[in-house]
C-alpha positions in Angstrom: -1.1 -57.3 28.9 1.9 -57.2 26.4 0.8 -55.9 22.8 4.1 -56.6 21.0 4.1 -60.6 20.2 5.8 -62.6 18.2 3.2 -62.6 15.0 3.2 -58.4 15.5 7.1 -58.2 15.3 7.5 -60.5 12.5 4.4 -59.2 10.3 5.0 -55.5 11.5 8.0 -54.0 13.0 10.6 -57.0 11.2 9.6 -55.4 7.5 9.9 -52.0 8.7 14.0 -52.8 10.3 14.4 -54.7 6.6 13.6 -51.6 5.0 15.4 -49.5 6.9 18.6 -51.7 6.5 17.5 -52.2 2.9 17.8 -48.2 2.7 21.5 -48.2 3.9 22.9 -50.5 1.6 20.8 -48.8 -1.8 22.7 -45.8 -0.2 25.8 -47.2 0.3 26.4 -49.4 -2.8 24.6 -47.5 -5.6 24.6 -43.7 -3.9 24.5 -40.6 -5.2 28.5 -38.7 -4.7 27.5 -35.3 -6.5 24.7 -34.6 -3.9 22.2 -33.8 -6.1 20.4 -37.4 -5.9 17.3 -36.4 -3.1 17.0 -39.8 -1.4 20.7 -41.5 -2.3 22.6 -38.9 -1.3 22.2 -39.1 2.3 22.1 -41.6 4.4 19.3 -40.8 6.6 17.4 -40.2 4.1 17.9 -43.3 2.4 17.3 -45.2 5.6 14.1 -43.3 6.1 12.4 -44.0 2.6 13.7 -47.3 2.9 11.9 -48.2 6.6 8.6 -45.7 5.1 8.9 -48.6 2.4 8.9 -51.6 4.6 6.0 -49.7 6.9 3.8 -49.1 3.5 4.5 -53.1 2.8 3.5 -54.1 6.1 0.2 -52.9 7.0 -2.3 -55.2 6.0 -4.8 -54.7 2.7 -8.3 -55.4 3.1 -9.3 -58.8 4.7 -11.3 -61.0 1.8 -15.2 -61.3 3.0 -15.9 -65.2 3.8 -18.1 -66.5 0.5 -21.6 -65.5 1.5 -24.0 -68.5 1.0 -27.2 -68.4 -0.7 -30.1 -68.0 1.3 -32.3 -69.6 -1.1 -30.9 -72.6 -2.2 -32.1 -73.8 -5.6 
C-alpha cells in the first residue's frame, strides 16, 4: 500500500520543495553580505526557513463542519 500519491505530493511535499527553493533565491538575490542578517546570510538557513514556510502553509486548517440541519423544522 503506497502512502505517497499524487494529491499528497502536490498538496504536501510540492509546497514544502517551493519553499525551500523560494529560500535560495531570497538568499541569493536580496542576502545579507556583512553576516549579521540571521536567516539571509546563509544559505542553509535561508533554505531551511524557507521549506519550514512551505511546511507551515501546507498542512491543512480545520475542515468546515457540514451545515447541521434543524431537527425540528418549523
Amino acid at each position: 500500500m503506497c502512502i505517497i500519491t499524487k494529491p499528497f505530493f502536490i498538496k504536501r511535499v510540492l509546497p514544502v520543495i517551493g519553499g525551500a527553493l523560494l529560500g535560495y533565491a531570497y538568499y541569493y538575490f536580496i542576502g545579507c553580505n556583512s553576516g549579521t542578517c540571521p536567516i539571509t546570510s546563509n544559505p542553509y538557513v535561508s533554505v531551511a526557513y524557507g521549506a519550514s514556510i512551505g511546511a507551515i502553509l501546507a498542512v491543512p486548517s480545520k475542515k468546515k463542519k457540514k451545515e447541521e440541519k434543524d431537527e425540528y423544522p418549523d
